[in-house]
Backbone as a chain_set.jsonl record, in Angstrom:
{"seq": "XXXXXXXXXXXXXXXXXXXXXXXXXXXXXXXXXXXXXXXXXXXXXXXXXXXXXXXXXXXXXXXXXXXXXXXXXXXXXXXXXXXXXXXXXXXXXXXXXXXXXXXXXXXXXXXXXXXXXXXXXXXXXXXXXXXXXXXXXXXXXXXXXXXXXXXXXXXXXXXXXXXXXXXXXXXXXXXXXXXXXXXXXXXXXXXXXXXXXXXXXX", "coords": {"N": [[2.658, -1.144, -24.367], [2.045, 1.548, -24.16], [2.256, 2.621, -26.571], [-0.122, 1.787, -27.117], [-1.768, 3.355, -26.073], [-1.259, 6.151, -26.914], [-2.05, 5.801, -29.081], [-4.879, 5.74, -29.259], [-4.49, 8.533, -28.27], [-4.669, 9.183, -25.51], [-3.444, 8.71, -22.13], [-1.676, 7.02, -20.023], [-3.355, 7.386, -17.551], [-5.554, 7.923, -18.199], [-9.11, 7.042, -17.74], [-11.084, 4.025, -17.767], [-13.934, 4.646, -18.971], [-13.165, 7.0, -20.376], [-10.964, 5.992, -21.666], [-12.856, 3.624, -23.387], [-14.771, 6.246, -24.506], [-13.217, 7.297, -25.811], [-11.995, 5.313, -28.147], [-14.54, 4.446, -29.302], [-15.074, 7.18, -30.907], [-12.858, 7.214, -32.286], [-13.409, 4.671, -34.056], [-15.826, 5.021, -35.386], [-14.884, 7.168, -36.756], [-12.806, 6.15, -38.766], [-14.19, 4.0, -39.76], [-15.54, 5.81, -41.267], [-14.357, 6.598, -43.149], [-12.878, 4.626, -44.38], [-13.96, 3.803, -46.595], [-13.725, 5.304, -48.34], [-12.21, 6.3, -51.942], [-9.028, 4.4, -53.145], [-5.869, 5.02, -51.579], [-6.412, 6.6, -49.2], [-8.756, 5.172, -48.213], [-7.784, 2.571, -47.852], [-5.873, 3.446, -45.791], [-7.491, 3.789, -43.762], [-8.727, 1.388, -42.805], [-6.715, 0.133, -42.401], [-5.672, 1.398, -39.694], [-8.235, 0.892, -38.509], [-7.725, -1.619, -37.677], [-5.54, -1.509, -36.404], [-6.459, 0.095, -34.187], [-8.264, -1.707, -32.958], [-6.655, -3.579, -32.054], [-4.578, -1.98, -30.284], [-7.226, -1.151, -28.843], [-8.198, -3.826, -27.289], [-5.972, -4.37, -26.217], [-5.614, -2.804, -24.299], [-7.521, -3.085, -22.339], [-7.105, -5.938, -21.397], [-4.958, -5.662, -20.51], [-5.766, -4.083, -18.244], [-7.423, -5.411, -17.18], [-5.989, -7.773, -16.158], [-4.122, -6.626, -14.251], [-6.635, -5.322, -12.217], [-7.14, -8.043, -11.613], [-4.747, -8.884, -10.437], [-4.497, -7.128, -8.051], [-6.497, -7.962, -6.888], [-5.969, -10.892, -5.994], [-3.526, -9.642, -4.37], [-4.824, -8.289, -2.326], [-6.17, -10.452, -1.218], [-4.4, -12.22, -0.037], [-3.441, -10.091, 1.692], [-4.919, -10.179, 3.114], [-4.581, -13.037, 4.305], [-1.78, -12.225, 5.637], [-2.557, -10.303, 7.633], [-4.618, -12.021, 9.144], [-2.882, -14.09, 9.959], [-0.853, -12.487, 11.648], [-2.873, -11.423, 13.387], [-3.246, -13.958, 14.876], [-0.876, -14.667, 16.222], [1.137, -15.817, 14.811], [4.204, -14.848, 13.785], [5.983, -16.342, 12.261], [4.577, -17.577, 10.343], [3.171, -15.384, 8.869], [5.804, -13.732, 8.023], [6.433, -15.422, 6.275], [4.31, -15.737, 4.282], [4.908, -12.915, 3.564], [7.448, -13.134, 2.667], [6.811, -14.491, 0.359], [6.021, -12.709, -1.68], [6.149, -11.49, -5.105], [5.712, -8.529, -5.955], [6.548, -5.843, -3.781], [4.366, -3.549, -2.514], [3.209, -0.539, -0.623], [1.465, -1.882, 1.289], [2.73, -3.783, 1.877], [5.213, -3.341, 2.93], [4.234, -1.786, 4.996], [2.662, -3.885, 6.349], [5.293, -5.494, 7.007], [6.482, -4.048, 8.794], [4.551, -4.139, 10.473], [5.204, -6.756, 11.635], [7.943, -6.948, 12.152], [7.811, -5.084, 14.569], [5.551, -6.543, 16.376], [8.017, -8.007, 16.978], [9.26, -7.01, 18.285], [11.304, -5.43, 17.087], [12.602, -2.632, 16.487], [13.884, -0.172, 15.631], [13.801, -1.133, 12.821], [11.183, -2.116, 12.37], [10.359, 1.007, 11.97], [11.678, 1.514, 9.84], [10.763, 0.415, 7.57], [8.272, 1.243, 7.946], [9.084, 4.028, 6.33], [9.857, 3.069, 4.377], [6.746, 2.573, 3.454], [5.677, 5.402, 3.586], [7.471, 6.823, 1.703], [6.042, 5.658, -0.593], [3.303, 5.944, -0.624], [2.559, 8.35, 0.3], [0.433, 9.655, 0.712], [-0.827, 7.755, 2.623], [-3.274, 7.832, 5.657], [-2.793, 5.85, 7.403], [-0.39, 5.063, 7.414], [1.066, 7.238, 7.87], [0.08, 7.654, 10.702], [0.843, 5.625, 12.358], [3.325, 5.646, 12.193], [3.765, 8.099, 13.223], [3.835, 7.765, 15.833], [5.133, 5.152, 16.143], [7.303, 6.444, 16.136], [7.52, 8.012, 18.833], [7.59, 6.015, 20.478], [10.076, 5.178, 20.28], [11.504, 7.509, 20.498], [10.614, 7.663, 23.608], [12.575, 5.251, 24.407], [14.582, 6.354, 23.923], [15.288, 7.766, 25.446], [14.697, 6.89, 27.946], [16.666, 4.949, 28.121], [16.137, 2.53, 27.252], [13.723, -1.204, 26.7], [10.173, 0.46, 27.467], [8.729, 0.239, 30.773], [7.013, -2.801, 31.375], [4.988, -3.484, 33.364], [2.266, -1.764, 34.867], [2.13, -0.654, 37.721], [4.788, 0.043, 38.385], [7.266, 2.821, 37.937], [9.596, 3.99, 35.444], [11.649, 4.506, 37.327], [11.267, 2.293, 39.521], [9.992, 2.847, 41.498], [6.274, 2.768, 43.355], [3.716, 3.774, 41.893], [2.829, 6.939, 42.435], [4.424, 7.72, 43.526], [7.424, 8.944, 42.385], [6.093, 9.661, 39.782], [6.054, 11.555, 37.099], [4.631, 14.082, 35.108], [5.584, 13.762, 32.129], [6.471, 10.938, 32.073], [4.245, 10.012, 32.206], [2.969, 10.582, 29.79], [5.018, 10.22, 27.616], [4.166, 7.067, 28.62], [1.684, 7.212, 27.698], [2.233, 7.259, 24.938], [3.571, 5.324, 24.185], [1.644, 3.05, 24.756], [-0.121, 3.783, 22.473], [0.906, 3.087, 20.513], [0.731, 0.301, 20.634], [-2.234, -0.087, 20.452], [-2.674, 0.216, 18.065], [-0.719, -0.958, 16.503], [-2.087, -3.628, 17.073], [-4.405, -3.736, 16.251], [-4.206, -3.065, 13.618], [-4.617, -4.845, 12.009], [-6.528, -5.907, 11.776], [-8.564, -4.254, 11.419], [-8.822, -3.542, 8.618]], "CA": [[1.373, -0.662, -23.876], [2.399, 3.195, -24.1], [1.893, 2.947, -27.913], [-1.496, 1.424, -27.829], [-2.577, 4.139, -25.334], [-0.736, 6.697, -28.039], [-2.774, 5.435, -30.947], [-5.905, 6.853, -28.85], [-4.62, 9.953, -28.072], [-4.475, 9.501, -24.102], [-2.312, 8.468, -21.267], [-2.329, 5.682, -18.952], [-3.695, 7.552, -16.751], [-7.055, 8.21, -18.207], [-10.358, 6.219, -17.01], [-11.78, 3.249, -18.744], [-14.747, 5.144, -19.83], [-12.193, 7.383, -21.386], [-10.566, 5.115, -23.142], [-14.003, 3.42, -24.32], [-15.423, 7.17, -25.165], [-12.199, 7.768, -27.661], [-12.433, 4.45, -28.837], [-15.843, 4.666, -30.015], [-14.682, 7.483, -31.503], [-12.018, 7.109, -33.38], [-13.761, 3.82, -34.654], [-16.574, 5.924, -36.01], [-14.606, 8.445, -38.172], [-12.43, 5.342, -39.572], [-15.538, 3.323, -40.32], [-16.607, 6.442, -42.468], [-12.993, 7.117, -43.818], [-12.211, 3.164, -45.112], [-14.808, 3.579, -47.389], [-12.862, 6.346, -49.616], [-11.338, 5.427, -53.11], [-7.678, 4.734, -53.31], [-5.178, 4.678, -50.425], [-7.198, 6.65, -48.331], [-9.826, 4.173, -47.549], [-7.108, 1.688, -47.27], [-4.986, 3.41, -44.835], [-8.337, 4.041, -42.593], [-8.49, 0.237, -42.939], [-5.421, -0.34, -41.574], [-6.068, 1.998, -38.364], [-9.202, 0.318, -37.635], [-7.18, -3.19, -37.233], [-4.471, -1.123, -35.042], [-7.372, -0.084, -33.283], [-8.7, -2.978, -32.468], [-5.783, -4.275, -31.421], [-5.048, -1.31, -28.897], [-8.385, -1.381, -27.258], [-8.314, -4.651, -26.67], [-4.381, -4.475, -25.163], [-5.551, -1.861, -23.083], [-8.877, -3.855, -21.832], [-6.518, -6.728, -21.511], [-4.053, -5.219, -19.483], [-6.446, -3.548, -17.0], [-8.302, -6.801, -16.363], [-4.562, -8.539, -15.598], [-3.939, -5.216, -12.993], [-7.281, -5.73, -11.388], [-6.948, -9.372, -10.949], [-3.168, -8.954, -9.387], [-4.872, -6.666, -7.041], [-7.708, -8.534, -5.796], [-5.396, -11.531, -5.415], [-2.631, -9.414, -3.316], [-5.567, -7.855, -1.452], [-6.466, -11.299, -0.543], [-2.762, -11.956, 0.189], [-2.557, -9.181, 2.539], [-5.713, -10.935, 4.474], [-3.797, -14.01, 4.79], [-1.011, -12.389, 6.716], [-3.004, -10.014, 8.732], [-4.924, -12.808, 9.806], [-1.343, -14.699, 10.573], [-0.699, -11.783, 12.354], [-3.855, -11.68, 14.937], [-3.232, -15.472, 15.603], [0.507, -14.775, 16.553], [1.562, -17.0, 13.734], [4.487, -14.328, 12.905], [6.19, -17.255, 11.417], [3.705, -17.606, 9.071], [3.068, -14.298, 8.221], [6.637, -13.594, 7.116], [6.555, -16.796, 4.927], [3.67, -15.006, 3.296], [5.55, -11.922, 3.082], [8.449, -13.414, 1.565], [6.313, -14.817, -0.958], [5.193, -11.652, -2.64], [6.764, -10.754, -6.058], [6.05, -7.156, -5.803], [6.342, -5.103, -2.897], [4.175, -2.592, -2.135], [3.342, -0.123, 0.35], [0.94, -2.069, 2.163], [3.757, -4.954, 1.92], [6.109, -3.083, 3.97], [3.337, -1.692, 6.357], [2.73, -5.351, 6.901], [6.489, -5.884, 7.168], [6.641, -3.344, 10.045], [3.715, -4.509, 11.786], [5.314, -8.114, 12.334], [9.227, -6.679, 13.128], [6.797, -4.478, 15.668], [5.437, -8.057, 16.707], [9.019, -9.059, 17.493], [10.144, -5.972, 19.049], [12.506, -5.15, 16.257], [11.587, -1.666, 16.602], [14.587, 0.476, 14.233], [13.534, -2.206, 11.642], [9.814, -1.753, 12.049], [10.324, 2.325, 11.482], [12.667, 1.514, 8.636], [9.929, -0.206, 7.03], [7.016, 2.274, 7.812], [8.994, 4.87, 6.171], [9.346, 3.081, 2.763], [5.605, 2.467, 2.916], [5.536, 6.658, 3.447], [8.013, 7.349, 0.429], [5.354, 4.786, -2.069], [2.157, 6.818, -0.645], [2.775, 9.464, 1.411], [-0.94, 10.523, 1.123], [-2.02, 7.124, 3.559], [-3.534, 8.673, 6.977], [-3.094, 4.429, 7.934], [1.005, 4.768, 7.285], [1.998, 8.155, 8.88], [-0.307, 7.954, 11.922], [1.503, 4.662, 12.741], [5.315, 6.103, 12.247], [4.63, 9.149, 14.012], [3.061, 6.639, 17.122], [6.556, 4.57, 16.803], [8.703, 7.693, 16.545], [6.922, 8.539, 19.709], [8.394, 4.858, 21.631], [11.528, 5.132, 19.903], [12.288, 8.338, 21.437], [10.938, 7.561, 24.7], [13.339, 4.178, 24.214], [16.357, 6.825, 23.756], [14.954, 8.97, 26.678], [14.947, 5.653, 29.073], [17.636, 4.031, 27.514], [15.685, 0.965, 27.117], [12.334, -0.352, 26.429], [9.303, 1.037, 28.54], [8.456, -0.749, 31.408], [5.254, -2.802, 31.158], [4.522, -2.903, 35.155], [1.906, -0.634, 35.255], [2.019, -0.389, 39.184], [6.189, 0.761, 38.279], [7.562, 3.36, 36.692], [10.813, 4.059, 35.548], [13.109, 4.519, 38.48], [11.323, 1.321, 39.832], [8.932, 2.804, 42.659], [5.474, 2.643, 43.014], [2.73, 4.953, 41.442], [2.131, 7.766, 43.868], [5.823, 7.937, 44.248], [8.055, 10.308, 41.531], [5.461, 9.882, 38.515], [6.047, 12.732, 36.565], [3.806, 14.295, 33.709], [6.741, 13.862, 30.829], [6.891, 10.08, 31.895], [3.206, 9.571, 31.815], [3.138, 11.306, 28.533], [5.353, 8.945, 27.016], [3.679, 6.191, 28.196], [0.74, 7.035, 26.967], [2.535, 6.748, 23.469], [3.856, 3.502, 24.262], [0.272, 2.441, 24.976], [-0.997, 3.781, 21.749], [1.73, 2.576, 19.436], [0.77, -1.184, 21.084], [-3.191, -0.255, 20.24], [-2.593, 0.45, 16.851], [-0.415, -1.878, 15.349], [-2.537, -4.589, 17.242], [-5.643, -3.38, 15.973], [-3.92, -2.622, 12.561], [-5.082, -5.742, 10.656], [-8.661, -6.426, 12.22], [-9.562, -2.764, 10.824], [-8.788, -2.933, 7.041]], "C": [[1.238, 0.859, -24.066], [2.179, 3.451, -25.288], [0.309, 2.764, -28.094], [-2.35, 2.639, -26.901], [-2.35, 5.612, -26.348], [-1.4, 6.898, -29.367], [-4.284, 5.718, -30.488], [-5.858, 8.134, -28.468], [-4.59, 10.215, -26.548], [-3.36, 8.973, -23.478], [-2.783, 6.999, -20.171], [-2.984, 6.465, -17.915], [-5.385, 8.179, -17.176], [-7.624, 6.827, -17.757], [-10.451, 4.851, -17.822], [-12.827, 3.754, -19.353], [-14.032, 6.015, -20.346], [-11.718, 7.503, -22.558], [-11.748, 4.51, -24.26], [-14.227, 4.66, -25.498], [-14.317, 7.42, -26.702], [-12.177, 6.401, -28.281], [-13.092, 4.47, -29.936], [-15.684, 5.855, -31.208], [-13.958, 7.732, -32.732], [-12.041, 5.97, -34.343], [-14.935, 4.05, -35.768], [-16.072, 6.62, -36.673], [-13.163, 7.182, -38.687], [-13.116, 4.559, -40.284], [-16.016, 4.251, -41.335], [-15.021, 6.462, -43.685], [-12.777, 5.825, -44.502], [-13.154, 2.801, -46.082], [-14.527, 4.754, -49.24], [-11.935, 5.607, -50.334], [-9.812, 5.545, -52.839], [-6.612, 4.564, -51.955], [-5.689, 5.533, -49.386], [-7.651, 5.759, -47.07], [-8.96, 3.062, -46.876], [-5.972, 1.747, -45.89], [-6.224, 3.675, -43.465], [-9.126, 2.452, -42.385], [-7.655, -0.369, -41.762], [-5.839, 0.365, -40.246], [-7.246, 1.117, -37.734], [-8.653, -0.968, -36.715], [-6.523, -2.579, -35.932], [-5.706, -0.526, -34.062], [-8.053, -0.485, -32.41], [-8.077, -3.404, -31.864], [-5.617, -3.373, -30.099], [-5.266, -1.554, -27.856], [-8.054, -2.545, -26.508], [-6.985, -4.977, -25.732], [-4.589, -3.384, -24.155], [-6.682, -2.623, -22.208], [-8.039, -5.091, -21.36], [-5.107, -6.74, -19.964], [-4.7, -4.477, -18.075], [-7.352, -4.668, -16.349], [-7.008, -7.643, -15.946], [-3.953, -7.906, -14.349], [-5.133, -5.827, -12.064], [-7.167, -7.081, -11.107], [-6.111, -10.094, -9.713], [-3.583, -8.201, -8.175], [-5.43, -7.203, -6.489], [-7.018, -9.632, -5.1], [-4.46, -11.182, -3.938], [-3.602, -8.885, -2.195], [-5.733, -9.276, -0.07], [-4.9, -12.327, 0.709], [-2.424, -11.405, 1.436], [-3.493, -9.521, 4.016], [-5.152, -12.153, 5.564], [-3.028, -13.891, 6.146], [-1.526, -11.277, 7.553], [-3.407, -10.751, 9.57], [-3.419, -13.998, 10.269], [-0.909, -13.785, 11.926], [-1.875, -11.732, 13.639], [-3.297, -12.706, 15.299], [-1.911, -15.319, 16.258], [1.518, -15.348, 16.035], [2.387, -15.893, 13.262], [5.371, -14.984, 11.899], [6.024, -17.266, 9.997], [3.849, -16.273, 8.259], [4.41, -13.671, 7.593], [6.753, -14.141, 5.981], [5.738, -16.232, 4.017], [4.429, -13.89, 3.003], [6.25, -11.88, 2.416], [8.187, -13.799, 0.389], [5.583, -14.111, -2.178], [6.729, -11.268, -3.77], [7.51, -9.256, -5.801], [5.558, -6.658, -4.324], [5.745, -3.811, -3.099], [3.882, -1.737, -1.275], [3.304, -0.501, 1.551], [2.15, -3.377, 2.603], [4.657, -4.614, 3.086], [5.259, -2.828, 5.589], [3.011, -3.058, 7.247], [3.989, -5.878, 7.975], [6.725, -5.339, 8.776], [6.236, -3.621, 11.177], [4.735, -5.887, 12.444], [6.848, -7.636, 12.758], [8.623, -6.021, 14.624], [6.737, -5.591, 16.423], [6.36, -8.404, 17.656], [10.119, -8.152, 18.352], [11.316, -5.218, 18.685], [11.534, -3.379, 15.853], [12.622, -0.275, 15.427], [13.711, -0.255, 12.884], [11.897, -1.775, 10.85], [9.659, -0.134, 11.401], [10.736, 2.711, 10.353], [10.999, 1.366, 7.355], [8.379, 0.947, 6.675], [7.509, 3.76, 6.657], [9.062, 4.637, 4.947], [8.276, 3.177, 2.547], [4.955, 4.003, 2.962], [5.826, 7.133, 1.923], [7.022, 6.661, -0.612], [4.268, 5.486, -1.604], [1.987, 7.271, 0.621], [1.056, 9.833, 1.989], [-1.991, 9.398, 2.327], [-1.652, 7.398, 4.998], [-2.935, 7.451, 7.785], [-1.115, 4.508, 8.753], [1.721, 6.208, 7.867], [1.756, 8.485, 10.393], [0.667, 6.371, 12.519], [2.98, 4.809, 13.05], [5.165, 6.937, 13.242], [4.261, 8.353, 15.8], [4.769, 6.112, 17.284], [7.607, 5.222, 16.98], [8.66, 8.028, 17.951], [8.041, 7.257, 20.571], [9.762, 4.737, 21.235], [11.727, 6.642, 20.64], [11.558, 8.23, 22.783], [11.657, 6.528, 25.171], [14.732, 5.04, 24.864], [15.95, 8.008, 25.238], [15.264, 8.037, 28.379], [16.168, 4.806, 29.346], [17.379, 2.576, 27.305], [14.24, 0.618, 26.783], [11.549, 0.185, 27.573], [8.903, -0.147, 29.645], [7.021, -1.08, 31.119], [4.435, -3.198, 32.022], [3.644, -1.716, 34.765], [1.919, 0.335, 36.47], [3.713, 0.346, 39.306], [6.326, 1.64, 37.834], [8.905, 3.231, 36.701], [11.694, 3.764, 36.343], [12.665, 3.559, 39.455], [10.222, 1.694, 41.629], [7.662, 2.74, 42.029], [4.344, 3.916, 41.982], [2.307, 5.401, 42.481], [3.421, 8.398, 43.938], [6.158, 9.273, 43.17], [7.277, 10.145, 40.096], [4.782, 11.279, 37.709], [5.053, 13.104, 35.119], [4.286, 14.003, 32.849], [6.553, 12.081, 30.83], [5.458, 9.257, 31.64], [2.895, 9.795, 30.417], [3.171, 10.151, 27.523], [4.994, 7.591, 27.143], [2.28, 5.822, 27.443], [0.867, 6.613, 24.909], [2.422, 5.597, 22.935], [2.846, 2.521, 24.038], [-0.807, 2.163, 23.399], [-0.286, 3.43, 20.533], [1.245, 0.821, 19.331], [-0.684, -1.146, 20.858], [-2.792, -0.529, 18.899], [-1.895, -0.646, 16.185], [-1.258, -3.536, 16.398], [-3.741, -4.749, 16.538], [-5.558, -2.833, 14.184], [-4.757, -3.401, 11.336], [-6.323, -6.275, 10.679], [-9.781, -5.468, 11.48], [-9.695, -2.311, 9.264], [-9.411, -3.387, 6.447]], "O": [[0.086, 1.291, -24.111], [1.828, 4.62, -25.444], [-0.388, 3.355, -28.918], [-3.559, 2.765, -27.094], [-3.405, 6.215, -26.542], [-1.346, 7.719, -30.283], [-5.026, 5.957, -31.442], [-6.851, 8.846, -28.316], [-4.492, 11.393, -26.206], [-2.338, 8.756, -24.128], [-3.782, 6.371, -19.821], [-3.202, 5.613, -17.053], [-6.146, 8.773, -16.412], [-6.984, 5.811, -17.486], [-9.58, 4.779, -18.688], [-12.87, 3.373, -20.523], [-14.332, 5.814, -21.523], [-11.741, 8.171, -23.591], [-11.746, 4.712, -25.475], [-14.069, 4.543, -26.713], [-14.495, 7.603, -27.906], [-12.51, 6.605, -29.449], [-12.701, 4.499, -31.103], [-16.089, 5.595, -32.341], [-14.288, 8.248, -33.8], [-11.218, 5.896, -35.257], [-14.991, 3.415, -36.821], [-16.838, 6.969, -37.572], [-12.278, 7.928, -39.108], [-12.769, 4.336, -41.443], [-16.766, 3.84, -42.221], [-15.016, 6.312, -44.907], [-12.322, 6.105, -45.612], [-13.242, 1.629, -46.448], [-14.903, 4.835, -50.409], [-11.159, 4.732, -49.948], [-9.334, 6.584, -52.385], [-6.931, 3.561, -51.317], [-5.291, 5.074, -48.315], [-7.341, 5.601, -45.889], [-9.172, 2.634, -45.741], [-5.446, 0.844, -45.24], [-5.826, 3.738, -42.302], [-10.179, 2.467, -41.747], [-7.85, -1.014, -40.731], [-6.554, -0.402, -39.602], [-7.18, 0.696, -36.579], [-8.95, -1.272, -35.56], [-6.771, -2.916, -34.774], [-5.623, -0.994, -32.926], [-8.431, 0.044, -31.364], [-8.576, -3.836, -30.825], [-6.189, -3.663, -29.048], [-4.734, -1.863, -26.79], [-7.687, -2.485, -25.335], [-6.999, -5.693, -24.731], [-3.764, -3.135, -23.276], [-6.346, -2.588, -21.025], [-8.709, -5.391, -20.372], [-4.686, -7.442, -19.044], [-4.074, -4.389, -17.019], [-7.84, -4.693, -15.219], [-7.367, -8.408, -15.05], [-3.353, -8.582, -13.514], [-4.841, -6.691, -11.237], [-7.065, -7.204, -9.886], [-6.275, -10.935, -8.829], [-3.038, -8.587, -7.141], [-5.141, -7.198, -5.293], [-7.153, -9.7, -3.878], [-4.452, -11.828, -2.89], [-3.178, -9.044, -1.05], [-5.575, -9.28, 1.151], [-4.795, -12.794, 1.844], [-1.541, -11.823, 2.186], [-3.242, -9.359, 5.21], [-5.18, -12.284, 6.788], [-3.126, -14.559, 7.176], [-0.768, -11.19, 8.52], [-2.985, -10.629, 10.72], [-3.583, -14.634, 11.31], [-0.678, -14.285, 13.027], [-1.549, -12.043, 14.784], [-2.622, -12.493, 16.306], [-1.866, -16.161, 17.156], [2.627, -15.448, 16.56], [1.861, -15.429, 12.251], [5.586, -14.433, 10.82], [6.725, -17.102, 8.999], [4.503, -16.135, 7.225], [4.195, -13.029, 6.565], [7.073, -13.625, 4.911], [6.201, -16.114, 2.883], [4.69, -13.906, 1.8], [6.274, -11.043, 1.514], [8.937, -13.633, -0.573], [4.931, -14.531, -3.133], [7.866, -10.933, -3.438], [8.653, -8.843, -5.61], [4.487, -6.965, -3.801], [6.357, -2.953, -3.734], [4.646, -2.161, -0.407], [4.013, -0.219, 2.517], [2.236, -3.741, 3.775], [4.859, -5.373, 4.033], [5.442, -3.306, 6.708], [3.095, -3.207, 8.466], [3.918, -6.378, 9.098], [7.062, -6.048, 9.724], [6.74, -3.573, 12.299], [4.951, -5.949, 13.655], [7.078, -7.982, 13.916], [9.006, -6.492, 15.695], [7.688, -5.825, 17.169], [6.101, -8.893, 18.756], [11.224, -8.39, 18.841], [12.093, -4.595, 19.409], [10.474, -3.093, 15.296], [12.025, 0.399, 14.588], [13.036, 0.423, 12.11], [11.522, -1.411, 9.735], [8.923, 0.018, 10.427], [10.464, 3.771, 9.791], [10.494, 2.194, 6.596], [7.767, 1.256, 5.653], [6.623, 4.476, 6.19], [8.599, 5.455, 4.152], [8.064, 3.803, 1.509], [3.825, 4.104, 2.483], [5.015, 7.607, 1.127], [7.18, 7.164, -1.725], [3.946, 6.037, -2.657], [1.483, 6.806, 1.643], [0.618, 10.128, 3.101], [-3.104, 9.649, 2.789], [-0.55, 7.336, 5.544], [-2.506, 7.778, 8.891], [-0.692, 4.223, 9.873], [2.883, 6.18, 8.272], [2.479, 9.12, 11.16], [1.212, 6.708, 13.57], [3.641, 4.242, 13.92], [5.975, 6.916, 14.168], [4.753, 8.861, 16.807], [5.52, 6.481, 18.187], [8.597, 4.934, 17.653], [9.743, 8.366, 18.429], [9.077, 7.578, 21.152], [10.554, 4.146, 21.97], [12.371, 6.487, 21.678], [12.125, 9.106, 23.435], [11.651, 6.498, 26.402], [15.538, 4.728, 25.74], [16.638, 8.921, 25.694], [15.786, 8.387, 29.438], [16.547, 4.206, 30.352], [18.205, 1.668, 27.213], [13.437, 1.527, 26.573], [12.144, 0.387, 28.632], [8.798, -1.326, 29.307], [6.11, -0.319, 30.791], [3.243, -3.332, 31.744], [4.203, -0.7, 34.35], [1.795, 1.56, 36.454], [3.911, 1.133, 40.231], [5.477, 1.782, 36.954], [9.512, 2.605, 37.57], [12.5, 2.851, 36.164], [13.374, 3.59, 40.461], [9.925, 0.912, 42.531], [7.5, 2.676, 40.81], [4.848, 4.945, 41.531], [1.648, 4.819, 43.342], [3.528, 9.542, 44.38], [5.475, 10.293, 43.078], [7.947, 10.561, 39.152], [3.666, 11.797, 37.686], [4.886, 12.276, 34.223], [3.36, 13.738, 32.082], [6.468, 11.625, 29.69], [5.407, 8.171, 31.063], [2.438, 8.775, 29.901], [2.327, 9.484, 26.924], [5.26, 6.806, 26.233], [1.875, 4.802, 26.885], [0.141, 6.077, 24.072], [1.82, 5.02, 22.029], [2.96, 1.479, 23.393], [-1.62, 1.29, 23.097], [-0.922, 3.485, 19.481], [1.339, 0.162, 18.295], [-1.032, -2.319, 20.997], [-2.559, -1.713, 18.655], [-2.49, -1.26, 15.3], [-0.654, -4.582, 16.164], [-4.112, -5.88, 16.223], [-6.513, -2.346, 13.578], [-5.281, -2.99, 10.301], [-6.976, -6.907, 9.848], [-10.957, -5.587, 11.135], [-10.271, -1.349, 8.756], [-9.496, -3.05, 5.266]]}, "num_chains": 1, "name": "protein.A"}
């Protein structure tokens, strides 16, 4: 594929109108050129064919990309919706059934160890889907949320209580509820919005 993008003069990373515009191009000054006597004409002949061929392996290959996308998109509906229902069962089974992993794959992955309270696991997970695209607002506001219950985990030594009328050291509210411990639960609170509310919102 790197040759036929080569034999236009760009990169994979140009557009499709791009690629069309040099196309068109370079099909136009061979069309005038394969008309010259002698090996000329015949070698602007030959280019047109490799030409042809090319475009169409580049047109070819970007309609096989979009397709794999729309499918995994649909894919990634599946196990969100697995995920609302509580089905994390399910939603692994879909997970396991993906070829390629990508970001949103792991983000997925995270949400349902999350799910199961596997909470190292889940962070593990969020931070590959950081290192494959650092630039999504979706995948670092979510880590720095579970970094948040993981260290008030290592601050408690356990998880948070989910008594609201308790806190920590097991009295009521009114009693020793300190700013630092409200703090942290407010984390707790918003780590448990977010990845609930993760797959209803995309």
């Amino acid at each position: 594929m790197k040759q036929s993008y080569e034999l236009l003069g760009l990169d994979e990373t140009a557009s499709t109108e791009e690629v069309e515009a040099r196309y068109n191009e370079l099909k136009a000054k061979y069309n005038e050129e394969k008309w010259q006597d002698g090996e000329a004409g015949n070698a602007a002949a030959r280019m047109l064919e490799k030409l042809d061929a090319a475009y169409q392996d580049i047109l070819d290959e970007r309609r096989e990309s979009a397709e794999d996308a729309y499918h995994a998109s649909a894919a990634f509906e599946d196990v969100g919706a697995a995920i609302r229902s509580g089905d994390l069962a399910r939603a692994q089974q879909l997970l396991d059934g993906f070829n390629e992993r990508n970001a949103e794959w792991h983000y997925l992955q995270s949400v349902v160890f999350y799910k199961k309270n596997w909470i190292n696991e889940s962070k593990k997970q969020l931070e590959i889907a950081i290192q494959m695209d650092g630039a999504n607002e979706k995948y670092r506001t979510a880590y720095d949320k579970l970094k948040g219950r993981t260290e008030y985990n290592t601050q408690t030594g356990g998880a948070p209580n989910t008594d609201p009328n308790v806190n920590s050291g097991g009295e009521q509210m009114g009693g020793n509820w300190c700013t630092n411990c409200a703090s942290m639960c407010y984390t707790f609170l918003c780590v448990n919005c977010l990845f609930n509310l993760c797959c209803s919102c995309r």
